[in-house]
PDB file of N, CA, C and O in Angstrom:
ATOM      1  N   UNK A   1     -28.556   8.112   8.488  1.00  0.00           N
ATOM      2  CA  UNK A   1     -28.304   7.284   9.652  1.00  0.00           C
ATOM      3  C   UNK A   1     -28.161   5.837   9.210  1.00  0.00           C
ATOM      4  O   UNK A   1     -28.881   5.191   8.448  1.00  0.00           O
ATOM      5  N   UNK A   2     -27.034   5.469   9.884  1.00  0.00           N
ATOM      6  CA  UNK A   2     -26.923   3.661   9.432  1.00  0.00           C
ATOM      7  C   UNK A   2     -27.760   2.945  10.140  1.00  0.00           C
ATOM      8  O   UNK A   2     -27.924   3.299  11.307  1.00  0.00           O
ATOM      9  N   UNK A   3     -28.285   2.114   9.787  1.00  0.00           N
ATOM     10  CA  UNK A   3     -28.932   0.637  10.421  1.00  0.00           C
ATOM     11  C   UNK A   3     -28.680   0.208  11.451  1.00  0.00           C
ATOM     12  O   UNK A   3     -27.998  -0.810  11.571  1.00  0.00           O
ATOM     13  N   UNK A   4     -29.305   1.065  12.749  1.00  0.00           N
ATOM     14  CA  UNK A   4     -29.100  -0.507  13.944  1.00  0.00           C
ATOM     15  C   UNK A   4     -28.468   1.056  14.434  1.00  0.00           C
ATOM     16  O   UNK A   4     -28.988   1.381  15.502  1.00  0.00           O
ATOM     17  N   UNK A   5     -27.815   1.743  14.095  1.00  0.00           N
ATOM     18  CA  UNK A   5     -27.060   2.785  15.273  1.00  0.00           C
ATOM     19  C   UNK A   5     -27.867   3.902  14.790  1.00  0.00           C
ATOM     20  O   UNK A   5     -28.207   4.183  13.641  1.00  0.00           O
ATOM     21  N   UNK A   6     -28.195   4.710  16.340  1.00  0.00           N
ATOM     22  CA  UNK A   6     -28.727   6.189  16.170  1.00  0.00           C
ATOM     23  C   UNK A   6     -27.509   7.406  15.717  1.00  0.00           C
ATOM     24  O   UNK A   6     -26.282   7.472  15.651  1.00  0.00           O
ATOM     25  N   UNK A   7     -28.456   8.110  15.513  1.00  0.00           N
ATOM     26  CA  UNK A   7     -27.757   9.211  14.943  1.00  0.00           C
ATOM     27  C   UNK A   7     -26.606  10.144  16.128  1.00  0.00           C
ATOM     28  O   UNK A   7     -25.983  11.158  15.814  1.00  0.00           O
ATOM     29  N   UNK A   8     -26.573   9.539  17.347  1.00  0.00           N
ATOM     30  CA  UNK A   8     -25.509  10.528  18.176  1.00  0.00           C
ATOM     31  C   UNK A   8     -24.832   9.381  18.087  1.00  0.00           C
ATOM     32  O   UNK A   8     -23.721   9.483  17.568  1.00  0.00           O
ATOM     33  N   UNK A   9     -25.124   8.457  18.391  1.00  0.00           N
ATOM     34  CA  UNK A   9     -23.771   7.171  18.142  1.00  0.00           C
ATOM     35  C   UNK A   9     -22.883   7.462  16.632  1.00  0.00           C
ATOM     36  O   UNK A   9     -21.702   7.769  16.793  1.00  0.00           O
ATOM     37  N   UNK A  10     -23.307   7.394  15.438  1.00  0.00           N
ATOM     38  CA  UNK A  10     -22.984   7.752  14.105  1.00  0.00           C
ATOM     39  C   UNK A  10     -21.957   9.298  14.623  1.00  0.00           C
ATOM     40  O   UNK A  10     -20.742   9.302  14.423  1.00  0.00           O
ATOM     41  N   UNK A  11     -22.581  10.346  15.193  1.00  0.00           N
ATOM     42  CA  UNK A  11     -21.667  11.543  15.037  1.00  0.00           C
ATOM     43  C   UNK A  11     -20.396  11.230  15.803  1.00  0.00           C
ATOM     44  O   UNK A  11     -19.221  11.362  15.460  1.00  0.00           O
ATOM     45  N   UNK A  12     -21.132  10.615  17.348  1.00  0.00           N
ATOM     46  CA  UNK A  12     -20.148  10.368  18.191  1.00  0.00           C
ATOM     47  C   UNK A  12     -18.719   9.795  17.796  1.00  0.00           C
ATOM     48  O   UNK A  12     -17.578   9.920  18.241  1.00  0.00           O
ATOM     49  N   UNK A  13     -19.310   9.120  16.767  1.00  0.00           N
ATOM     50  CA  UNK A  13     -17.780   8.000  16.173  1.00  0.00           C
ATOM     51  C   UNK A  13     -16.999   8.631  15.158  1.00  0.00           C
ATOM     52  O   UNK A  13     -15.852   8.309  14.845  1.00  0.00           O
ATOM     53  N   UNK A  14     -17.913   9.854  14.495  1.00  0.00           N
ATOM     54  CA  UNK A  14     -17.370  10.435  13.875  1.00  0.00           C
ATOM     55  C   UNK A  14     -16.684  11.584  14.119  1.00  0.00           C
ATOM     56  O   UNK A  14     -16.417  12.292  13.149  1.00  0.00           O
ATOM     57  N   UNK A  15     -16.238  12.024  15.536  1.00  0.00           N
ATOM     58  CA  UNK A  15     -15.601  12.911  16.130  1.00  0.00           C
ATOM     59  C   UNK A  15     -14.867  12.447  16.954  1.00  0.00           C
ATOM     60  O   UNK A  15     -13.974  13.150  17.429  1.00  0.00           O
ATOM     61  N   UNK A  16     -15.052  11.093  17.361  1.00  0.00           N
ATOM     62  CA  UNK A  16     -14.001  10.584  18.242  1.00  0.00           C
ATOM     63  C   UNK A  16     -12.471  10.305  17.695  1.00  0.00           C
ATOM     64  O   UNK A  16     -12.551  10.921  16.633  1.00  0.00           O
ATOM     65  N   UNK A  17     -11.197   9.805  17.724  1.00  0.00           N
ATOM     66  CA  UNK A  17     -10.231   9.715  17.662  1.00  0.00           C
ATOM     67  C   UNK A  17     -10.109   8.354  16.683  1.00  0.00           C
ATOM     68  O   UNK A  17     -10.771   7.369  17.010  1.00  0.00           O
ATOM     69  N   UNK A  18      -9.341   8.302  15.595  1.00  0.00           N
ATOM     70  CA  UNK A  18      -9.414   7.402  14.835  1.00  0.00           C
ATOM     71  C   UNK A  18      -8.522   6.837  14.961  1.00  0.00           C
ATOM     72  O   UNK A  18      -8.065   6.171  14.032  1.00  0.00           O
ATOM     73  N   UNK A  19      -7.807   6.913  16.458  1.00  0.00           N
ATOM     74  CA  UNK A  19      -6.420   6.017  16.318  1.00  0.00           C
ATOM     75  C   UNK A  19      -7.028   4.943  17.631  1.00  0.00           C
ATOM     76  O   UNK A  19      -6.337   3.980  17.963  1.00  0.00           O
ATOM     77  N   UNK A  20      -7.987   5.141  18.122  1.00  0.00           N
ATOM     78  CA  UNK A  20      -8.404   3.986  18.677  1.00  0.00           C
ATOM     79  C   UNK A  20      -9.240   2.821  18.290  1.00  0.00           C
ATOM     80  O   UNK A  20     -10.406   2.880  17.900  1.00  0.00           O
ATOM     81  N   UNK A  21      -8.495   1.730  18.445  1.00  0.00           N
ATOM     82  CA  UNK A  21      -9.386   0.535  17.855  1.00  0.00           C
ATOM     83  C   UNK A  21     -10.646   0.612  17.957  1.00  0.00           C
ATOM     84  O   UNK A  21     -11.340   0.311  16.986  1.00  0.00           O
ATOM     85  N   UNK A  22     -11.179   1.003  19.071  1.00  0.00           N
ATOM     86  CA  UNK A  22     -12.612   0.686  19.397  1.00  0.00           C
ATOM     87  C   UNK A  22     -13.426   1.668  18.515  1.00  0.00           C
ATOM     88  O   UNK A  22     -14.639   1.558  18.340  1.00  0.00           O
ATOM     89  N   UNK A  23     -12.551   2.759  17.910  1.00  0.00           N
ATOM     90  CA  UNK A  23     -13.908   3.970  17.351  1.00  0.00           C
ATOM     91  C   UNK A  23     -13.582   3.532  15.534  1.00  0.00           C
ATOM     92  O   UNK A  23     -14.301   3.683  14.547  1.00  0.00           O
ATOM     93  N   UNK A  24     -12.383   3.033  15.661  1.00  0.00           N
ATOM     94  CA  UNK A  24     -12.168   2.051  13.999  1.00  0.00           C
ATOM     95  C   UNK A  24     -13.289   0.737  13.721  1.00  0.00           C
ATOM     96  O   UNK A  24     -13.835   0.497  12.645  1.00  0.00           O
ATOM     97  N   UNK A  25     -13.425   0.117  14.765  1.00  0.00           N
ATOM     98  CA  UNK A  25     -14.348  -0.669  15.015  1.00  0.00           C
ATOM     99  C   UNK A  25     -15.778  -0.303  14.679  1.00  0.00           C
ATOM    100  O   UNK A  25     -16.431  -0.885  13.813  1.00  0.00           O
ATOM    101  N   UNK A  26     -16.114   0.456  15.240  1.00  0.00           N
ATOM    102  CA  UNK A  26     -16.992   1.580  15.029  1.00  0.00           C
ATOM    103  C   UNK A  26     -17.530   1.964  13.675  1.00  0.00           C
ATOM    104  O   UNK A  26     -18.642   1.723  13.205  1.00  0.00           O
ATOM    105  N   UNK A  27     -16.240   2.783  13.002  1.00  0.00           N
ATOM    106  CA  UNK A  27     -16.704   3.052  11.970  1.00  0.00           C
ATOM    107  C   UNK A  27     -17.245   1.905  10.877  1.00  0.00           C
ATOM    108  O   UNK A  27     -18.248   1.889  10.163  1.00  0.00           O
ATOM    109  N   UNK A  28     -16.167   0.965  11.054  1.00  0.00           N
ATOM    110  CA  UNK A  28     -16.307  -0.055  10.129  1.00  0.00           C
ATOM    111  C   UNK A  28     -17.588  -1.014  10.222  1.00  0.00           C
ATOM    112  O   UNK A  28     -17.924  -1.792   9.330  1.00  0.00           O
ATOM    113  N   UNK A  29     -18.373  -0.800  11.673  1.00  0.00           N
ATOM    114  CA  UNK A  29     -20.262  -1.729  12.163  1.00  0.00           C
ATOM    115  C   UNK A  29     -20.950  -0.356  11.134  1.00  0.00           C
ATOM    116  O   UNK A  29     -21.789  -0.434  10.237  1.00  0.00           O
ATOM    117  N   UNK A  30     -20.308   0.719  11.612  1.00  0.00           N
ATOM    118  CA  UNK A  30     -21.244   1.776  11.051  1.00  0.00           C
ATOM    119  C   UNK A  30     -21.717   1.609   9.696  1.00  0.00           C
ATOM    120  O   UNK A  30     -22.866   1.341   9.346  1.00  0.00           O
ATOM    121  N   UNK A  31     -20.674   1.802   8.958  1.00  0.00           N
ATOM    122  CA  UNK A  31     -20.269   1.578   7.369  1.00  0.00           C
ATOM    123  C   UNK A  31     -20.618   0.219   6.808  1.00  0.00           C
ATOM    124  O   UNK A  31     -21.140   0.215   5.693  1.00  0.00           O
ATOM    125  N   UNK A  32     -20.378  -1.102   7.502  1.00  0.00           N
ATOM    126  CA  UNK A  32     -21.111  -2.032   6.739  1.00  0.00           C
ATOM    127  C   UNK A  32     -22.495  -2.666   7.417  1.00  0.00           C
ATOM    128  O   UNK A  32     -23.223  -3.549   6.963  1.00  0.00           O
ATOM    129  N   UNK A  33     -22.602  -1.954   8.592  1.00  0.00           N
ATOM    130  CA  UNK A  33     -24.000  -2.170   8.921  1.00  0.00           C
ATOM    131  C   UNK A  33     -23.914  -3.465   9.620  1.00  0.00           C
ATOM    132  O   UNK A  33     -24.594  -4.423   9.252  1.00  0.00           O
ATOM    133  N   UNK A  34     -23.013  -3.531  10.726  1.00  0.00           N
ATOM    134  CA  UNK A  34     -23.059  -4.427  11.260  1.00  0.00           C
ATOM    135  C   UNK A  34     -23.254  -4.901  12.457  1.00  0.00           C
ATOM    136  O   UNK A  34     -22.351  -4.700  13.268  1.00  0.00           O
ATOM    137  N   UNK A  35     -24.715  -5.806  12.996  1.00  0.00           N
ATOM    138  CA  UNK A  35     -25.276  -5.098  14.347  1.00  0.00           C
ATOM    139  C   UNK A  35     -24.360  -5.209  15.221  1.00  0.00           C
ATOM    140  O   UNK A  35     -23.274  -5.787  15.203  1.00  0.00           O
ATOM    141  N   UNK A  36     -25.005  -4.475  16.153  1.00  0.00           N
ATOM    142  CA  UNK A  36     -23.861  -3.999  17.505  1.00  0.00           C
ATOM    143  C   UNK A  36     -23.936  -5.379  18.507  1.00  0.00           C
ATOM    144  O   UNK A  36     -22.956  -5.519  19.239  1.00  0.00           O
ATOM    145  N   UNK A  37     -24.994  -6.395  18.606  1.00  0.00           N
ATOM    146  CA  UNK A  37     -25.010  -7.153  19.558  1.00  0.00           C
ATOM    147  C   UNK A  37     -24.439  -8.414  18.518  1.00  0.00           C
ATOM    148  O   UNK A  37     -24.248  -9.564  18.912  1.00  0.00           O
ATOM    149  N   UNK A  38     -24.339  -8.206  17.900  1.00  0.00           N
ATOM    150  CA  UNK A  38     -23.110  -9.705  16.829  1.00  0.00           C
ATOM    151  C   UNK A  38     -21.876  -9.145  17.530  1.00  0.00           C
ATOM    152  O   UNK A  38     -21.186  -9.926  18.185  1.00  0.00           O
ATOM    153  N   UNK A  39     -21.593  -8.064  17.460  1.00  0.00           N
ATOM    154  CA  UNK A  39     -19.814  -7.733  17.687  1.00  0.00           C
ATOM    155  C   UNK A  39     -19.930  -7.885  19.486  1.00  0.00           C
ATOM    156  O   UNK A  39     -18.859  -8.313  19.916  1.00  0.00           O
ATOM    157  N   UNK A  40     -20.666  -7.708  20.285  1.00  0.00           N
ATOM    158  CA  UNK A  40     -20.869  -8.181  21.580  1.00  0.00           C
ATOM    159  C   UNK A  40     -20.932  -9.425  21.499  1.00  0.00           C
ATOM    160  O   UNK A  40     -19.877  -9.921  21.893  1.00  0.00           O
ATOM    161  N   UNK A  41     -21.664 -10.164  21.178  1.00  0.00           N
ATOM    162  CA  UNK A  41     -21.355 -11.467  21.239  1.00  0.00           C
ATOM    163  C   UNK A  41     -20.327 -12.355  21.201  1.00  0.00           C
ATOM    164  O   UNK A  41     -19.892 -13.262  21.910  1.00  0.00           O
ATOM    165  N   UNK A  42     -19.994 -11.687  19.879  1.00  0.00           N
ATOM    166  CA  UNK A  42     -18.249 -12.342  19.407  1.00  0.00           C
ATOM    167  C   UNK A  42     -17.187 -11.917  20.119  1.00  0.00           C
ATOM    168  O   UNK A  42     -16.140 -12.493  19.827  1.00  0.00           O
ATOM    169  N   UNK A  43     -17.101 -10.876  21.181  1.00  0.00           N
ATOM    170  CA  UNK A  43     -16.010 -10.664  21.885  1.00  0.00           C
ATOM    171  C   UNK A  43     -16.507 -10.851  23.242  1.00  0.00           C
ATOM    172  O   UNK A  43     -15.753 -10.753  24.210  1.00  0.00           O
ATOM    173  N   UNK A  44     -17.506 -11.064  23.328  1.00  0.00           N
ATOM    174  CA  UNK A  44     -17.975 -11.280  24.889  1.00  0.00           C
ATOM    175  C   UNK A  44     -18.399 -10.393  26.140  1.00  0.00           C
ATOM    176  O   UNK A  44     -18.271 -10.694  27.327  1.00  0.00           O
ATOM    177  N   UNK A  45     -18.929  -9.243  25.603  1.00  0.00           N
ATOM    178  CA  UNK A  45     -18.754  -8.311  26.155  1.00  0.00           C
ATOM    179  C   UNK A  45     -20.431  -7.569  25.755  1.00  0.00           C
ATOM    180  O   UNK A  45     -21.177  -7.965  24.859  1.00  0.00           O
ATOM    181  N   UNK A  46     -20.666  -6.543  26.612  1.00  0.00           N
ATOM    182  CA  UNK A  46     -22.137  -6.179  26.977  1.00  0.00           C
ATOM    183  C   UNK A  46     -22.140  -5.015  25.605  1.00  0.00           C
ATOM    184  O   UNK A  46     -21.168  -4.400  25.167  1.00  0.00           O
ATOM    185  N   UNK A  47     -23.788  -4.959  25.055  1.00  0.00           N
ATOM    186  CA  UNK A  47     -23.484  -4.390  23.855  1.00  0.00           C
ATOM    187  C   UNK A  47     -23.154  -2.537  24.345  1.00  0.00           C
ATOM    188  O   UNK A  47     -22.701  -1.891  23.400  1.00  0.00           O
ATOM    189  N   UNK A  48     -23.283  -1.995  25.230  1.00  0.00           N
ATOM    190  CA  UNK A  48     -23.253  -1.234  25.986  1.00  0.00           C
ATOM    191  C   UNK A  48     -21.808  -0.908  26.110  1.00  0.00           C
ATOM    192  O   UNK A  48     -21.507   0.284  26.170  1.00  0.00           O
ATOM    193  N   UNK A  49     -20.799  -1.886  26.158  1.00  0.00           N
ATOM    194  CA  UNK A  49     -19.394  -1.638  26.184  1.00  0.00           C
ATOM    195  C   UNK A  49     -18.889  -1.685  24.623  1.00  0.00           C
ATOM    196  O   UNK A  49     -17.666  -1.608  24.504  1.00  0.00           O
ATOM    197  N   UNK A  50     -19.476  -1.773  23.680  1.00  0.00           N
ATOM    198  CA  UNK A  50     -19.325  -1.784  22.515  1.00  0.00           C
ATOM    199  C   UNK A  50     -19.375  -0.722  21.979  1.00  0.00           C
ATOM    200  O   UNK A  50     -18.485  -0.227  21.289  1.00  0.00           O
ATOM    201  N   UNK A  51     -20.781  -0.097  22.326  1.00  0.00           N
ATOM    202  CA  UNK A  51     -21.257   1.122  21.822  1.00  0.00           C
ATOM    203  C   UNK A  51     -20.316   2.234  22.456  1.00  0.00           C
ATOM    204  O   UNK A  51     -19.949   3.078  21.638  1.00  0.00           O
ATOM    205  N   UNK A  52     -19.805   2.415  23.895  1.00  0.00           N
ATOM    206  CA  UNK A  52     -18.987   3.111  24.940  1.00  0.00           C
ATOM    207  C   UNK A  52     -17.703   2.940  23.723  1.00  0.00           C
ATOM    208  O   UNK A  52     -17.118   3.938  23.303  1.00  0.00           O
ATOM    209  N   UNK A  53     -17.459   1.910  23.366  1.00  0.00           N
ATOM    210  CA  UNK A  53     -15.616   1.388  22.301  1.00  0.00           C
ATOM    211  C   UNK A  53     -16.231   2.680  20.966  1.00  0.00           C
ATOM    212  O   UNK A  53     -15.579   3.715  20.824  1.00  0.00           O
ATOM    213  N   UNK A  54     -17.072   2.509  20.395  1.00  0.00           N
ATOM    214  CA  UNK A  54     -17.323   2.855  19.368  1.00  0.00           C
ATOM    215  C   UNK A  54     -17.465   4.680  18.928  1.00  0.00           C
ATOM    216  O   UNK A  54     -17.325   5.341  17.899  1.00  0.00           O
ATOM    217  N   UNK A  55     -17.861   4.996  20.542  1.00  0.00           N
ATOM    218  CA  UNK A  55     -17.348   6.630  21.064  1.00  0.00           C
ATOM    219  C   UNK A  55     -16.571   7.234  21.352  1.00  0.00           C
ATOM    220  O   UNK A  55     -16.523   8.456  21.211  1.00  0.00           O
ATOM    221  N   UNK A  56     -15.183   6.044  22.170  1.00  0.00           N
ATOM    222  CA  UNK A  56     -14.276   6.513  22.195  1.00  0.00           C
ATOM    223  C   UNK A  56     -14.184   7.057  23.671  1.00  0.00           C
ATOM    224  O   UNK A  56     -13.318   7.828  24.083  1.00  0.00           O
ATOM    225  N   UNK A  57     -15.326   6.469  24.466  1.00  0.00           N
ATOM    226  CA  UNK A  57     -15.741   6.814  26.155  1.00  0.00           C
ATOM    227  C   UNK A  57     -14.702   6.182  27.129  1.00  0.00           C
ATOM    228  O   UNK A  57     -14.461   6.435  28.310  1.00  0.00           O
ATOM    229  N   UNK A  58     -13.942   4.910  25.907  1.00  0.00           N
ATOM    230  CA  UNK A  58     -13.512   3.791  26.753  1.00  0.00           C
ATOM    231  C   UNK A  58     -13.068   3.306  26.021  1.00  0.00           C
ATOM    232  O   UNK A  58     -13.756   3.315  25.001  1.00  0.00           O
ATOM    233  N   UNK A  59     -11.951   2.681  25.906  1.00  0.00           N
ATOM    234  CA  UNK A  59     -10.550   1.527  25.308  1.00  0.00           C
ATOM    235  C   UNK A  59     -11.171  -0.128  25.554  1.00  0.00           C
ATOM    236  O   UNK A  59     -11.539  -0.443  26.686  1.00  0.00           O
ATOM    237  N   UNK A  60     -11.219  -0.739  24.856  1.00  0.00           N
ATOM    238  CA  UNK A  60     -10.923  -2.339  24.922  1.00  0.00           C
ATOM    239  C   UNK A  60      -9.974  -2.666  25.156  1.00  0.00           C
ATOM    240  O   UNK A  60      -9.048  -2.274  24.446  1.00  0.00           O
ATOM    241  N   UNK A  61      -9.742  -3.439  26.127  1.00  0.00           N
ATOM    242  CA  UNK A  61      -8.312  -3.879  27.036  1.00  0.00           C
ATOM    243  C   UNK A  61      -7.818  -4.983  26.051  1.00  0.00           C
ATOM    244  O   UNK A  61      -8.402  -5.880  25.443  1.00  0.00           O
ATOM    245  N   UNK A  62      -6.231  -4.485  26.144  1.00  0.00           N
ATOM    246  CA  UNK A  62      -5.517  -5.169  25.588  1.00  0.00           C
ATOM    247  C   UNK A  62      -5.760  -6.351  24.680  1.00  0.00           C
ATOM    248  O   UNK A  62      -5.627  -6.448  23.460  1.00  0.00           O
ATOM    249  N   UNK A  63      -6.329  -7.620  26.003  1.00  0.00           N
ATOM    250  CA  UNK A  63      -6.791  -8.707  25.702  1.00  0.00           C
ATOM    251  C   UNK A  63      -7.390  -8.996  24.328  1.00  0.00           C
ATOM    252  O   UNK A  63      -7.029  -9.898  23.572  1.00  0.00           O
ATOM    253  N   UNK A  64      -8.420  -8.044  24.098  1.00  0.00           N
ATOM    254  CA  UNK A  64      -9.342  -7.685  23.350  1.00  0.00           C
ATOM    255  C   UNK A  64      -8.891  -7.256  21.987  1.00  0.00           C
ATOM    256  O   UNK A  64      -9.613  -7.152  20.996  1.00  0.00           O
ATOM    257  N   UNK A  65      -7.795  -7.054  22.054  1.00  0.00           N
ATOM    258  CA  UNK A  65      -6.960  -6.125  20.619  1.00  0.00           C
ATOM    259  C   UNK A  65      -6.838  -7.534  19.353  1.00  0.00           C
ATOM    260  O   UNK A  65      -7.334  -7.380  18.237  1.00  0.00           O
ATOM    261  N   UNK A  66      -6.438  -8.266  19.572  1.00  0.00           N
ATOM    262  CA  UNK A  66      -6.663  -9.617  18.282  1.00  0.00           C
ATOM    263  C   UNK A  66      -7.327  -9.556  17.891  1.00  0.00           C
ATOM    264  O   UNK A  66      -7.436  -9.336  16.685  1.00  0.00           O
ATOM    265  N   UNK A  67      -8.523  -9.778  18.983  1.00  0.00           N
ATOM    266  CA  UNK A  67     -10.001 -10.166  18.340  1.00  0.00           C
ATOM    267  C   UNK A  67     -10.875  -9.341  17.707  1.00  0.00           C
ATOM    268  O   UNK A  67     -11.846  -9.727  17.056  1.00  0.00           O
ATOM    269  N   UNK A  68     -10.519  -8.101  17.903  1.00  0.00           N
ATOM    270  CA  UNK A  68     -11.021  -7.072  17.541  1.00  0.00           C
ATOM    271  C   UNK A  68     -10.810  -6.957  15.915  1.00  0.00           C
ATOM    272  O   UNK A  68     -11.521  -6.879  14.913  1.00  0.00           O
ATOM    273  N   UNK A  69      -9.218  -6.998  16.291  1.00  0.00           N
ATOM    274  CA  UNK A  69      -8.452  -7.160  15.016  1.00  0.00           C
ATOM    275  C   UNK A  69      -8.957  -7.675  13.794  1.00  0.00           C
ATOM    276  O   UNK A  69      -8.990  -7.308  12.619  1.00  0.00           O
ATOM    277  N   UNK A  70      -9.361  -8.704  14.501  1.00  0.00           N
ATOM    278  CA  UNK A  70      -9.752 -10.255  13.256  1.00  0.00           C
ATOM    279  C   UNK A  70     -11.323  -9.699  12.675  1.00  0.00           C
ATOM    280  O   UNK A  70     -11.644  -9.678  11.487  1.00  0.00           O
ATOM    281  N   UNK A  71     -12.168  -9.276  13.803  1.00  0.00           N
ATOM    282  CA  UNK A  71     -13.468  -8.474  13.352  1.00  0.00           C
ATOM    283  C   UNK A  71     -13.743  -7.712  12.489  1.00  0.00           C
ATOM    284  O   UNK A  71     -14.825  -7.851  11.920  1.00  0.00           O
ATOM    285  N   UNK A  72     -12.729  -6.508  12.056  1.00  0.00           N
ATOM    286  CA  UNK A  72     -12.167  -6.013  11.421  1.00  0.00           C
ATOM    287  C   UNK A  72     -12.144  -6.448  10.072  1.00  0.00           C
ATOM    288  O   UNK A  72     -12.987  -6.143   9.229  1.00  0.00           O
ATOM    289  N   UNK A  73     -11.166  -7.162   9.894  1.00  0.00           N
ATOM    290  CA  UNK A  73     -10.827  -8.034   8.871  1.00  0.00           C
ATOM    291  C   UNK A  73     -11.740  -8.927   8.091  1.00  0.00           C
ATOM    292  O   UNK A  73     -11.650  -9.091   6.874  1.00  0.00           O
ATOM    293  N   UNK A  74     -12.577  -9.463   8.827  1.00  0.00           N
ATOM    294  CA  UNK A  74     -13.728  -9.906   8.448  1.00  0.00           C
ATOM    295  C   UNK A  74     -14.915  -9.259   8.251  1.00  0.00           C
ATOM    296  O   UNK A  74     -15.724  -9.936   7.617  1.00  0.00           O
ATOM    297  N   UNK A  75     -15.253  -8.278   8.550  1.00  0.00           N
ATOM    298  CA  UNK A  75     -15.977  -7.397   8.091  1.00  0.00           C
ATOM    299  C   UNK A  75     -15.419  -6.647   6.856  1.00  0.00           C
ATOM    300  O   UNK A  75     -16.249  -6.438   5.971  1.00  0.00           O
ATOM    301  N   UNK A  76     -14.586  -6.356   6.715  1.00  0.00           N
ATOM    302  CA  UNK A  76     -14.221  -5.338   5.428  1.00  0.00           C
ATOM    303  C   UNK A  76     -14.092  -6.307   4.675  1.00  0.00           C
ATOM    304  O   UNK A  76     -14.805  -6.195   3.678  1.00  0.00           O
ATOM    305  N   UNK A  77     -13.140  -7.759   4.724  1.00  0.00           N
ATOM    306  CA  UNK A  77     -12.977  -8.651   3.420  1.00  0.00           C
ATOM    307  C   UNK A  77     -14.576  -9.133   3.133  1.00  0.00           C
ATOM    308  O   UNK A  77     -14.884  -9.516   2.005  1.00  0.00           O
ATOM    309  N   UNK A  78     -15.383  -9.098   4.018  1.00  0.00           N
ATOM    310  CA  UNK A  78     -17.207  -9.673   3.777  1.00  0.00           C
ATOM    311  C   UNK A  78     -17.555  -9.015   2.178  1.00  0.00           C
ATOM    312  O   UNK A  78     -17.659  -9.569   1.084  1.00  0.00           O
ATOM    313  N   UNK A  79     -17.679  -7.540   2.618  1.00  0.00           N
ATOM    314  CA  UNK A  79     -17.976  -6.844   1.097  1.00  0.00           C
ATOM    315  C   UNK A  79     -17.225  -6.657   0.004  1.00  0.00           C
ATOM    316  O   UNK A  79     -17.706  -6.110  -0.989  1.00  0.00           O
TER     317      UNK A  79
END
């Protein structure tokens, strides 16, 4: 189990659909261990709708697709 996420969140993301940003997102907090209420913060949004992105329960609207983007990016270039 990774740091900071339980173990049905971890499977959840790992059965959800990998063509959605929010469960790519996901993998990538999972994998470098990155808490869930930093990535709420930085997009503005309840950590609850993060964790929902990260299952694949629910899409991040449009709006949201840059920034996400850039999260991304900065997390993987970090390590």
């Amino acid at each position: 189990m990774s740091y900071g996420y339980s173990q049905r969140i971890v499977r959840s993301n790992s059965l959800a659909s990998p063509t959605l940003i929010g469960v790519d997102l996901g993998r990538i907090c999972i994998r470098y261990e990155v808490p869930v209420i930093e990535v709420s913060e930085a997009l503005g949004v309840s950590r609850q709708t993060v964790y929902n992105w990260f299952i694949g329960k629910c899409k991040p609207k449009a709006a949201l697709h840059d920034a996400i983007e850039k999260l991304i990016s900065k997390y993987v270039k970090a390590v």
